[in-house]
C-alpha positions in Angstrom: -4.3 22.2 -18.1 -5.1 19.3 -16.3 -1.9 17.2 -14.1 -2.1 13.6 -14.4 -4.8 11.8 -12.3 -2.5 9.1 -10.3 -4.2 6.2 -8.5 -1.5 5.3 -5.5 -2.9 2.0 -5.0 -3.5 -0.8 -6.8 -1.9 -4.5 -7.2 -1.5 -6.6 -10.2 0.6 -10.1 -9.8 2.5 -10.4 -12.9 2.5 -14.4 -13.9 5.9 -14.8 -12.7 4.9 -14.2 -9.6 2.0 -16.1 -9.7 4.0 -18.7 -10.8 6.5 -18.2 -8.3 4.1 -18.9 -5.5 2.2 -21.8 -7.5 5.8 -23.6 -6.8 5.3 -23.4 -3.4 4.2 -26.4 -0.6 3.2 -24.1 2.0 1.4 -20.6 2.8 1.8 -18.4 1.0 0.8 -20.2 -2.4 -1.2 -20.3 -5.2 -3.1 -23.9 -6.2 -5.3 -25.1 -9.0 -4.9 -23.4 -12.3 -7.9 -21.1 -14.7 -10.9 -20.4 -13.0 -10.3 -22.7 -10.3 -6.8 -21.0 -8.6 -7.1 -20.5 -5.5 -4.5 -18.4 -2.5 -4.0 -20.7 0.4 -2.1 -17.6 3.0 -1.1 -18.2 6.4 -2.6 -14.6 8.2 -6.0 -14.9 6.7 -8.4 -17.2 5.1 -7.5 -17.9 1.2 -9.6 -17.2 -1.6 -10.2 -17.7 -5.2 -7.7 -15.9 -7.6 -8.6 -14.0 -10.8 -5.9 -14.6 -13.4 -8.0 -12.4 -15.8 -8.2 -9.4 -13.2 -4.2 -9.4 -12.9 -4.2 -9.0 -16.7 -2.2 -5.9 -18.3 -4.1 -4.9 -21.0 -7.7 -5.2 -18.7 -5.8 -3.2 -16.4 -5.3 -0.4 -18.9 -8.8 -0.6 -19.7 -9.8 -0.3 -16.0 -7.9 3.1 -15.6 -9.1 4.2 -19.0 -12.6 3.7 -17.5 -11.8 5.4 -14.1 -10.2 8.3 -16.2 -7.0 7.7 -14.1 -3.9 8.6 -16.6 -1.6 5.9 -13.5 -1.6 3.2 -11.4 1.0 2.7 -8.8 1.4 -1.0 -7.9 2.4 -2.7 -4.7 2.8 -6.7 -4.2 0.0 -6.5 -1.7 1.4 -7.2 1.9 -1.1 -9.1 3.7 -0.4 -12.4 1.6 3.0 -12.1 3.7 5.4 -12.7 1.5 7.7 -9.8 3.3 7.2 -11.9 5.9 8.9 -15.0 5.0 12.4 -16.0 5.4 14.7 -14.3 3.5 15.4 -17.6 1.4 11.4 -18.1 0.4 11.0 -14.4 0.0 13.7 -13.2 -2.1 12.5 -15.6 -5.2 9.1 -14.5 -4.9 10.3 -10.7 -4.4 12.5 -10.9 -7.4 9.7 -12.3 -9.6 7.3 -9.5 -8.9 10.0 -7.0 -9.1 10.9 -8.5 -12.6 7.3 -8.9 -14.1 6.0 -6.0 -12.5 9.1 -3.8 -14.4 8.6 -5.4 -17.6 4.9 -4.7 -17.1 5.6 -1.0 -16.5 7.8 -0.9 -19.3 5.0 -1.5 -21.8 2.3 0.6 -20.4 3.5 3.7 -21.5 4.1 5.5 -18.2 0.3 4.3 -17.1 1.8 1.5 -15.2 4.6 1.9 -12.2 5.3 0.4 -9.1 6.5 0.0 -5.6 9.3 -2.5 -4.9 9.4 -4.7 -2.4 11.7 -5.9 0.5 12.9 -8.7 2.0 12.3 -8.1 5.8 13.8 -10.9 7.4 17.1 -10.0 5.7 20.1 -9.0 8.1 19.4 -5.5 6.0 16.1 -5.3 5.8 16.7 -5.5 1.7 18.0 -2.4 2.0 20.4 -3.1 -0.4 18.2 -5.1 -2.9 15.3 -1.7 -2.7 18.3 0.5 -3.3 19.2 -1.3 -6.8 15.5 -1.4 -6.9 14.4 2.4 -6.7 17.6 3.1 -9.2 15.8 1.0 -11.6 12.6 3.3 -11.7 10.5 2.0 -9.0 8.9 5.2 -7.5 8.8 4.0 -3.6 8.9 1.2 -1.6 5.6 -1.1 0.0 6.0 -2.3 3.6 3.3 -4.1 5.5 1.9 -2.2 8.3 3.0 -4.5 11.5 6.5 -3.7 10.0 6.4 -0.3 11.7 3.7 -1.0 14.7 6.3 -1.4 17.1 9.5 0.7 17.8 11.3 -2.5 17.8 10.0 -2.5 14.2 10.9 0.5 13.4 14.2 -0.2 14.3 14.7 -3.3 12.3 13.5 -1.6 9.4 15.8 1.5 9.8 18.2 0.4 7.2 15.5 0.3 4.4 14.1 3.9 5.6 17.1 5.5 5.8 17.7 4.5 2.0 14.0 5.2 1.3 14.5 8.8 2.5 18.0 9.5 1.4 16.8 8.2 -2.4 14.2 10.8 -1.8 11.5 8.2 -2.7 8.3 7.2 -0.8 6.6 5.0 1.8 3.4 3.5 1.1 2.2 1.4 4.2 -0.5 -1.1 3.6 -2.1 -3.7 6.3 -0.1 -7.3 6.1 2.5 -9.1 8.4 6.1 -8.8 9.0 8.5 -11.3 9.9 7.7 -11.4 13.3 4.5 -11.7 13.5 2.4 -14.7 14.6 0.2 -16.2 12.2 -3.7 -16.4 13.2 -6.1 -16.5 10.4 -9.5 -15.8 11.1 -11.6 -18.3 12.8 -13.7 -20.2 10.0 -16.5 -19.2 12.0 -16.3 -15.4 10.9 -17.3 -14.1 7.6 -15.0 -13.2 4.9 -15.5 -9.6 5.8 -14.1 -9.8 9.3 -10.3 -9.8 8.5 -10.6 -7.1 5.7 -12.9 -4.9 8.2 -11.6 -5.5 11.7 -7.8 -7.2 11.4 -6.4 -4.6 8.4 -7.8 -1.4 10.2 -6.5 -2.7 13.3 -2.7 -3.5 12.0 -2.7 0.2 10.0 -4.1 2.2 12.8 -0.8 0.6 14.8 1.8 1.6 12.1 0.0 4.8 12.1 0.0 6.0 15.4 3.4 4.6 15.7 4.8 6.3 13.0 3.0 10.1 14.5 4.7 9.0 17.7 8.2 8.4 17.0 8.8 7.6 12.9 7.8 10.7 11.6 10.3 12.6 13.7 12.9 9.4 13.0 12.4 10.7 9.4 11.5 13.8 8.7 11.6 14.0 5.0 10.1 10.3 4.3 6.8 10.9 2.6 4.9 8.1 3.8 1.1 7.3 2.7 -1.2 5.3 4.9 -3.6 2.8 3.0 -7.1 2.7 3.8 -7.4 6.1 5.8 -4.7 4.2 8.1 -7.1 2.1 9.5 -9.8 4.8 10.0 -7.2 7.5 11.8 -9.8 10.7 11.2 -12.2 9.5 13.1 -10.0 8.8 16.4 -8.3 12.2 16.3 -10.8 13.5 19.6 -9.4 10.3 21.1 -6.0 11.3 20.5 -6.5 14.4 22.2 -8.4 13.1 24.6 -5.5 10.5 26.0 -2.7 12.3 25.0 -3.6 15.8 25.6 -3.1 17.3 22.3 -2.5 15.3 18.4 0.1 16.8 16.6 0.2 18.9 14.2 -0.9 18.3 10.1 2.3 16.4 8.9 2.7 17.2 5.3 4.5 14.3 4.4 1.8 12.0 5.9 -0.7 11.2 3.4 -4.0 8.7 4.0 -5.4 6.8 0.8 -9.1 6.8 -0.2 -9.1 2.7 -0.8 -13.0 1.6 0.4 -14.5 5.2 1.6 -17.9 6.4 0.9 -18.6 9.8 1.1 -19.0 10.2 4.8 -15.7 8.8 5.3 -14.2 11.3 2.9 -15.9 14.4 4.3 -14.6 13.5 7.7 -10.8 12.6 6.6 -11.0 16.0 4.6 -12.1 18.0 8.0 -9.8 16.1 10.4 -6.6 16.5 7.8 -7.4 18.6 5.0 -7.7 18.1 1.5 -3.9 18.5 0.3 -3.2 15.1 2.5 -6.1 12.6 0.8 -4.5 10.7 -2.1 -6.5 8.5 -4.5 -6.4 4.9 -3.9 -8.7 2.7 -5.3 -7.5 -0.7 -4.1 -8.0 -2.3 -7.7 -8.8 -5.2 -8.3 -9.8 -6.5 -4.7 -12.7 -3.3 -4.9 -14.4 -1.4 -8.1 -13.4 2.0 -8.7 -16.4 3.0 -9.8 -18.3 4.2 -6.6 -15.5 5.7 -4.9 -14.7 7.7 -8.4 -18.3 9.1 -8.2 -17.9 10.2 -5.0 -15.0 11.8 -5.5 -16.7 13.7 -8.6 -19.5 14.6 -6.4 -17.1 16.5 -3.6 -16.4 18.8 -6.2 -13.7 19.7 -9.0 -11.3 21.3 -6.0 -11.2 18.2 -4.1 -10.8 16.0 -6.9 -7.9 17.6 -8.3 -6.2 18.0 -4.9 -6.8 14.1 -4.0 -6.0 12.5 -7.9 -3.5 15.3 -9.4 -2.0 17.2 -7.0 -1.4 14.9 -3.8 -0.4 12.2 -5.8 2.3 14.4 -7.7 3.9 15.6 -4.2 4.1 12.1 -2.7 5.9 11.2 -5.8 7.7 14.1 -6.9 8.6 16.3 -4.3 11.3 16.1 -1.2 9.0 16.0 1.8 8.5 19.2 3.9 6.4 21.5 3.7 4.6 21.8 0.0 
């Protein structure tokens, strides 16, 4: 029989939130209202925002298309809310923790979610994530330049240790932490620049910083990588190459699919093995479609390992060895 096909990552802003940040003067903050709202964000470039494609029930008909059974949502780091000070970000925090709980509440087990923390807090939001994960949130989101530094690592050490301790995992996805500087893009660079060159660059940081000293920091934490961690499979002959050897497979390292093609996915397979790919489709900033197809097209072995199975250990299962 068939396990439940899981997509690890996705975002939808419940309108609390969106609300939450339309009351704001300054990045990060949402201006304008129906088809003309727009994201005005102090680390990138702003955009348009889609009310319609932060919409429940078109969510629901998304994964019914995509034959995903789940979504797991996270409040999507790089607008920086985690960022903020602890008195802008707790507000915006506890709305998305609210709406995104009363979201998952009426999807009928299709919808859940990662909470959130409040970085700059003297705890990290430990506490608040602990109240958090007892409510039914499966794992926790951090942004990546969180845990690029070991200073970082260190700061965030009270919200890991409850992370691990709960038994719960770590899903790490490109965005700012508290201290980082701000530098958008220059206006002069296309719109793909920061998704292509800044977001690989802040995730391959948290990644091989967390193979360097957090996995051993935390050896039980499952922790999943978006976006192939920035594009990790392809540099492991560079890690051996300056460091002598890579270590070995961590099983409770897992990198998401969000934005590969096929190439991408035969090489993360070879470099890590199928049992640590998880489905991420990155919905609604990218269409599941193409990535879905490829999937199908590697085969009904590696689909079931990256949609069913790998998604069940990350969320399921103590880390160690499966």
């Amino acid at each position: 029989m068939r396990k439940t096909r899981v997509d690890l990552h996705q975002h939808l802003w419940p309108d609390g939130f969106i609300s939450a940040l339309a009351a704001r003067d300054r990045p990060p903050r949402v201006y304008g209202a129906g088809d003309g709202m727009r994201l005005e964000l102090g680390f990138e470039p702003g955009g348009p925002l889609s009310a319609a494609a932060h919409d429940p029930a078109r969510r629901i008909a998304v994964l019914d298309a995509g034959g995903i059974d789940a979504a797991v949502i996270s409040i999507s780091t790089p607008i920086g809310v985690e960022s903020l000070p602890e008195d802008e970000a707790r507000p915006l925090i506890d709305a998305y923790h609210e709406g995104i709980a009363e979201i998952a509440a009426d999807s009928g087990g299709r919808i859940r979610a990662f909470a959130a923390a409040a970085l700059a807090a003297p705890d990290a939001g430990a506490g608040d994530v602990a109240r958090r994960l007892d409510e039914g949130f499966v794992g926790l989101s951090l942004p990546s330049e969180a845990l690029a530094t070991p200073s970082g690592l260190d700061r965030c050490a009270p919200v890991l240790h409850v992370l691990e301790r709960a038994g719960c995992p770590l899903f790490v996805h490109p965005g700012p932490a508290p201290w980082t500087r701000p530098d958008p893009a220059d206006v002069r660079l296309p719109a793909w620049w920061t998704p292509l060159a800044q977001y690989p660059a802040w995730s391959l940081r948290a990644f091989a910083t967390w193979r360097a000293l957090g996995a051993a920091a935390y050896p039980t934490l499952r922790v999943v990588f978006a976006i192939m961690a920035g594009g990790a499979p392809f540099l492991e002959g560079r890690w051996r190459t300056f460091a002598g050897t890579a270590p070995a497979i961590d099983p409770n390292i897992f990198l998401d699919t969000a934005s590969c093609q096929r190439l991408d996915l035969e090489l993360a397979l070879a470099a890590y093995g199928a049992e640590q790919i998880v489905l991420g489709t990155d919905v609604p900033v990218i269409d599941p479609a193409p990535l879905l197809r490829t999937l199908e097209g590697l085969g009904p072995f590696v689909g079931r390992a990256v949609a069913e199975r790998n998604p069940e250990r990350v969320l399921n299962h103590r880390g160690g060895t499966p």
